[in-house]
C-alpha positions as CSV (number, residue, x, y, z in Angstrom):
1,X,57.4,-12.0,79.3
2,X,55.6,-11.2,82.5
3,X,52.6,-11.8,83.5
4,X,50.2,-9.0,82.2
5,X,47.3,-7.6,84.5
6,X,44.6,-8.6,82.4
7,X,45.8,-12.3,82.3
8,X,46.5,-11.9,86.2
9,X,43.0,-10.9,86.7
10,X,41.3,-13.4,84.5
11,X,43.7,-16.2,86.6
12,X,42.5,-14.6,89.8
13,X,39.0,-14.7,89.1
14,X,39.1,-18.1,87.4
15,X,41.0,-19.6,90.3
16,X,38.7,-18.3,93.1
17,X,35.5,-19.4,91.3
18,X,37.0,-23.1,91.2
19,X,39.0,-23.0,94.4
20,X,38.1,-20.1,96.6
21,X,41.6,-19.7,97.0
22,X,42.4,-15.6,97.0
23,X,45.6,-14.4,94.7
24,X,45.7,-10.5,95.5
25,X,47.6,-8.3,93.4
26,X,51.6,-9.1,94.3
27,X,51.1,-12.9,93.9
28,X,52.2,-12.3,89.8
29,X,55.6,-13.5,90.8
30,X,53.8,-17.1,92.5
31,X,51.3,-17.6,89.3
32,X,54.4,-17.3,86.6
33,X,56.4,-19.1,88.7
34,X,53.6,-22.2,89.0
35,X,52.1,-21.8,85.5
36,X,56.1,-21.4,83.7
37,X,56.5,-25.8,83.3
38,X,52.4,-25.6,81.8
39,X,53.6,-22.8,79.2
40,X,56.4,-24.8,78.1
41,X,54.6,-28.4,78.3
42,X,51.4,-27.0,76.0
43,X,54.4,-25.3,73.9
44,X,52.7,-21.2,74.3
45,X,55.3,-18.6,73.5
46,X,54.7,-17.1,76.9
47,X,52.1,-17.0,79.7
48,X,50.0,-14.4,78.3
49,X,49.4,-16.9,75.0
50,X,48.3,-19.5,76.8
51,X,46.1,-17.1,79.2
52,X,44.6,-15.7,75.9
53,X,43.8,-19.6,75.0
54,X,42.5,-20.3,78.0
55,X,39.9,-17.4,77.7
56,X,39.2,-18.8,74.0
57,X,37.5,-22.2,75.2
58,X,34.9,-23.7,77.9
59,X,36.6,-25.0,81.1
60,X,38.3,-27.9,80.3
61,X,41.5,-30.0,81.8
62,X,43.8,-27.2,81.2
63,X,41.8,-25.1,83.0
64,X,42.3,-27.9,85.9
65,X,45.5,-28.1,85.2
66,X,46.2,-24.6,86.6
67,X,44.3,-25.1,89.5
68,X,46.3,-28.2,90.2
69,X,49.4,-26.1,90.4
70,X,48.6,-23.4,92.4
71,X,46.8,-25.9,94.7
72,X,50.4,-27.6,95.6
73,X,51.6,-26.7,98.5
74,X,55.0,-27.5,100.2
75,X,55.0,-30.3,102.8
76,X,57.8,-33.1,104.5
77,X,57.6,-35.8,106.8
78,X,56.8,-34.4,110.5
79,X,56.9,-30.7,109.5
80,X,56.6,-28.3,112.1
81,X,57.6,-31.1,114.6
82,X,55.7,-29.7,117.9
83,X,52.1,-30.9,116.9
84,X,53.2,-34.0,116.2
85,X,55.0,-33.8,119.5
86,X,51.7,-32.4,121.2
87,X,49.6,-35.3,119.8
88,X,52.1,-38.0,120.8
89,X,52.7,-36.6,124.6
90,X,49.4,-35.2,125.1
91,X,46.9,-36.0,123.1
92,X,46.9,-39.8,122.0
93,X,47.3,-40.7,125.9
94,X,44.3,-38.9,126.8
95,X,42.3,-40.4,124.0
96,X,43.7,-43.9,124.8
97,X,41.9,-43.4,128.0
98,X,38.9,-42.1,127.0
99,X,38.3,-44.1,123.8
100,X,39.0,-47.4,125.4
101,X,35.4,-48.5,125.4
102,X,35.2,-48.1,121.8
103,X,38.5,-48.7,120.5
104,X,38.6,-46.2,117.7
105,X,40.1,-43.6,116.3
106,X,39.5,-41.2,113.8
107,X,42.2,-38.6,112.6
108,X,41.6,-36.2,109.0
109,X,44.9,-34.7,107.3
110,X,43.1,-31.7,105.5
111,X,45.2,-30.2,102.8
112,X,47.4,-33.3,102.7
113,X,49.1,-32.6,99.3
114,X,51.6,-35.6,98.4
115,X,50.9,-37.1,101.9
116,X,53.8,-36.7,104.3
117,X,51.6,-35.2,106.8
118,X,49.2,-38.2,106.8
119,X,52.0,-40.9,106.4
120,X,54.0,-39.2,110.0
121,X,50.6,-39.6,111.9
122,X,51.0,-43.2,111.2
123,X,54.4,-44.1,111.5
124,X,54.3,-42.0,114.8
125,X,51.4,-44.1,115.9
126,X,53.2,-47.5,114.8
127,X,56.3,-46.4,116.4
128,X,54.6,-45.2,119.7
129,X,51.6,-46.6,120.6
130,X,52.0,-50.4,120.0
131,X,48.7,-50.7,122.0
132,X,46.7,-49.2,118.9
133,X,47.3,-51.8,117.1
134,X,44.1,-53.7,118.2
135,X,41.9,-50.5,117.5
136,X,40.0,-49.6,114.4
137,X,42.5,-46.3,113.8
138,X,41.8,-44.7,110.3
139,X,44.1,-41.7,109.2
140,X,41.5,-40.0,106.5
141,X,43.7,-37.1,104.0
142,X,42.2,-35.0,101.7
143,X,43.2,-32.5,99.2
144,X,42.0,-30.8,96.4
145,X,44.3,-32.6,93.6
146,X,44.2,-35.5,91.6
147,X,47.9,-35.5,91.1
148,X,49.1,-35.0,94.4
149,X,46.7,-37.7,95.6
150,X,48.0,-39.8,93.2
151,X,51.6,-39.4,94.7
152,X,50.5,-39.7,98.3
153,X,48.7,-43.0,97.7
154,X,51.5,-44.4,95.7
155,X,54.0,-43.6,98.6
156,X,56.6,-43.2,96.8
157,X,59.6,-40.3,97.4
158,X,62.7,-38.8,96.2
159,X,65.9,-39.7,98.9
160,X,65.6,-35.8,99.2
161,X,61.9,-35.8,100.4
162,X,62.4,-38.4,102.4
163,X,65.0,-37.5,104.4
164,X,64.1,-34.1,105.4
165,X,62.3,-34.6,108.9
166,X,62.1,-38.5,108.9
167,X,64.9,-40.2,111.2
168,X,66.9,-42.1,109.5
169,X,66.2,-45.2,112.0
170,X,62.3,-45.0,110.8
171,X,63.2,-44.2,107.0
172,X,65.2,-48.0,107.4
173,X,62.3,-49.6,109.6
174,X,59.1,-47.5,107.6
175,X,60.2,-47.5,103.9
176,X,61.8,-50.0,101.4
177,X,64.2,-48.9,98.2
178,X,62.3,-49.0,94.9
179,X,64.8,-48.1,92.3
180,X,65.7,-44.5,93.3
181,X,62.9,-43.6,95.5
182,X,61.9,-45.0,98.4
183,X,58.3,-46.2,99.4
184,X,56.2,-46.0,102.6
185,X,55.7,-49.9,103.2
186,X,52.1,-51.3,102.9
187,X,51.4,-51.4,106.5
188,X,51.4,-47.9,106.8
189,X,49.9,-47.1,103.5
190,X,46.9,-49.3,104.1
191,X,46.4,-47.1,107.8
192,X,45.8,-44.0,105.4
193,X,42.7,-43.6,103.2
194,X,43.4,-40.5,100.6
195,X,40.2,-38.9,99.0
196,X,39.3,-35.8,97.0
197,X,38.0,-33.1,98.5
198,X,37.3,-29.3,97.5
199,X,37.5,-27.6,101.3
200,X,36.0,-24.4,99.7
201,X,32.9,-26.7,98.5
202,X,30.2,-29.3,99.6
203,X,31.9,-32.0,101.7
204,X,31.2,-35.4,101.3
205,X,30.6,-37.6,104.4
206,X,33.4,-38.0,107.0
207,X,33.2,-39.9,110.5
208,X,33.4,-38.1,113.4
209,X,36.9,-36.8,113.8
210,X,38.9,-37.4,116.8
211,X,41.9,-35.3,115.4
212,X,41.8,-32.5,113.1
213,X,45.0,-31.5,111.0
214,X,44.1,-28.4,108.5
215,X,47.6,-27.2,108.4
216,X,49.2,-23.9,106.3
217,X,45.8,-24.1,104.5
218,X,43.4,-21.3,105.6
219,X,45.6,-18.4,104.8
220,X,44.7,-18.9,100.7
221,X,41.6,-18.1,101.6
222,X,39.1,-14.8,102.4
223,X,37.2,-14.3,105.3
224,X,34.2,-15.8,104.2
225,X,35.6,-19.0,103.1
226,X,37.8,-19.4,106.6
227,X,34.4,-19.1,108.3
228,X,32.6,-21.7,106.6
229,X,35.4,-24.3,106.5
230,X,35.7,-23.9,110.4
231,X,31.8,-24.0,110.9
232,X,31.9,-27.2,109.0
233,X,35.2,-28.6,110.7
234,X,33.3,-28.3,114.4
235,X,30.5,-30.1,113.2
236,X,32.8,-33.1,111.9
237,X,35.1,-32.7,115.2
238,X,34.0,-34.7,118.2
239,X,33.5,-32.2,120.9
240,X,37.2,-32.5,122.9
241,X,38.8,-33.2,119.8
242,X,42.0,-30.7,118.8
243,X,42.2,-28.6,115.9
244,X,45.8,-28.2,114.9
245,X,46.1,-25.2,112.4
246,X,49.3,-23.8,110.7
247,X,51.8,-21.4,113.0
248,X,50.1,-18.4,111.2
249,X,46.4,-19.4,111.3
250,X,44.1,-18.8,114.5
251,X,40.3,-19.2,114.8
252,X,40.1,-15.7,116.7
253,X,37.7,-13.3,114.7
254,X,36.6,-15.6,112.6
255,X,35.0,-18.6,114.8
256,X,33.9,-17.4,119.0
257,X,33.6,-21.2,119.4
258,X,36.9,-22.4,118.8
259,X,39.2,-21.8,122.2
260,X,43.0,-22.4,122.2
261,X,44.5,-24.5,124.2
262,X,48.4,-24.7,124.3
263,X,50.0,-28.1,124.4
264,X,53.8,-28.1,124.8
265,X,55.1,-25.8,122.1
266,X,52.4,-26.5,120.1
267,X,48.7,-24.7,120.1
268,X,45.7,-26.4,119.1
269,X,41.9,-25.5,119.3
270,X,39.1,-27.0,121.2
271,X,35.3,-26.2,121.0
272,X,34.3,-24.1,123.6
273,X,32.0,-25.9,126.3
């Protein structure tokens, strides 16, 4: 049975109150097809059931349960290869230069969801920048789910996850076989620190950021919400730190203090001196 309206609104409105994230009317196909596996696992008859239950009680874990699901986004090792590119050619070498008094390094993976994003920023910087190695360098990811962060910090991945985008000469020399996954090694796991965090909400404290990753994340969100997530992301970026967003996200109309600054084929954004 499809989705009906009235369960699609109450979804919708729950979902935004908890998340911010917007699910406009043509997204019924999205929520049945990320709520079916809950349906079957709390044993409702059909979605609409287990919407009419959910309406029954207070917010509880099944409640967050559905907000973990629509919350999980698709990711891979180096997807979308030219930022990485961009931070590897352009942008580490700069900051090599003009961090070299203090010797750190702060990078934040916003929206990291089961952590490939945050585990390619540090194999690229293990594979690439040997002279790192002597600097405090801490890789900070956050996302929104429990679940997801539980996977990312664990490491562990399906052959299929791990070889789409990962070389097959850093899956050997970055990973080790544990039964029929493979896991990240403990090196590179213990350069990434993996918190919870609600973008749409209050943040808790973060270090100045040197690097900014909030990738493929804006476009669940309104207007309103974009605004005040990059309002809060200049304040936490150091002031010639980039800002690397998803192919279909800009700053333009919604932040006049963010430029663009193209690097390679990638674009980032810088705060406007």
């Amino acid at each position: 049975m499809a989705i009906s309206p009235e369960s699609f609104a109450y979804l919708s409105k729950m979902i935004y109150e908890n998340s911010a994230i917007v699910l406009n009317k043509g997204k019924e196909y999205l929520v049945e097809s990320r709520l079916s596996p809950l349906v079957a696992q709390h044993k409702f008859t059909n979605i609409n059931d287990y919407v009419a239950r959910l309406k029954s009680m207070p917010f509880s874990a099944m409640h967050k349960e559905i907000i973990e699901a629509m919350t999980t986004n698709e990711t891979s090792f180096f997807r979308d290869i030219h930022p990485f590119e961009a931070i590897k050619n352009e942008v580490l070498p700069e900051m090599i230069k003009s961090r070299a008094s203090t010797r750190q390094l702060n990078i934040w993976s916003g929206a990291c969801s089961s952590g490939q994003e945050a585990y390619s920023l540090a194999i690229m910087i293990r594979e690439h920048f040997p002279m790192l190695s002597g600097w405090a360098v801490k890789i900070v990811a956050t996302d929104l789910s429990e679940d997801v962060l539980n996977i990312a910090r664990k490491g562990c991945y399906r052959p299929l996850d791990v070889n789409r985008g990962l070389p097959a000469t850093m899956m050997v020399k970055y990973f080790e076989q544990q039964g029929v996954e493979w896991q990240v090694k403990k090196e590179i796991r213990q350069m990434v620190e993996f918190r919870q965090m609600n973008l749409a909400g209050n943040w808790p404290s973060l270090p100045s950021m040197d690097i900014v990753l909030m990738r493929n994340v804006l476009i669940y969100f309104d207007q309103e919400t974009k605004q005040g997530i990059l309002g809060k992301i200049r304040r936490v970026l150091k002031p010639d730190g980039p800002l690397f967003l998803g192919s279909a996200e800009t700053t333009f109309n919604l932040d006049a203090s963010f430029k663009r600054v193209v690097m390679g084929k990638a674009a980032a954004y810088r705060a406007c001196t």
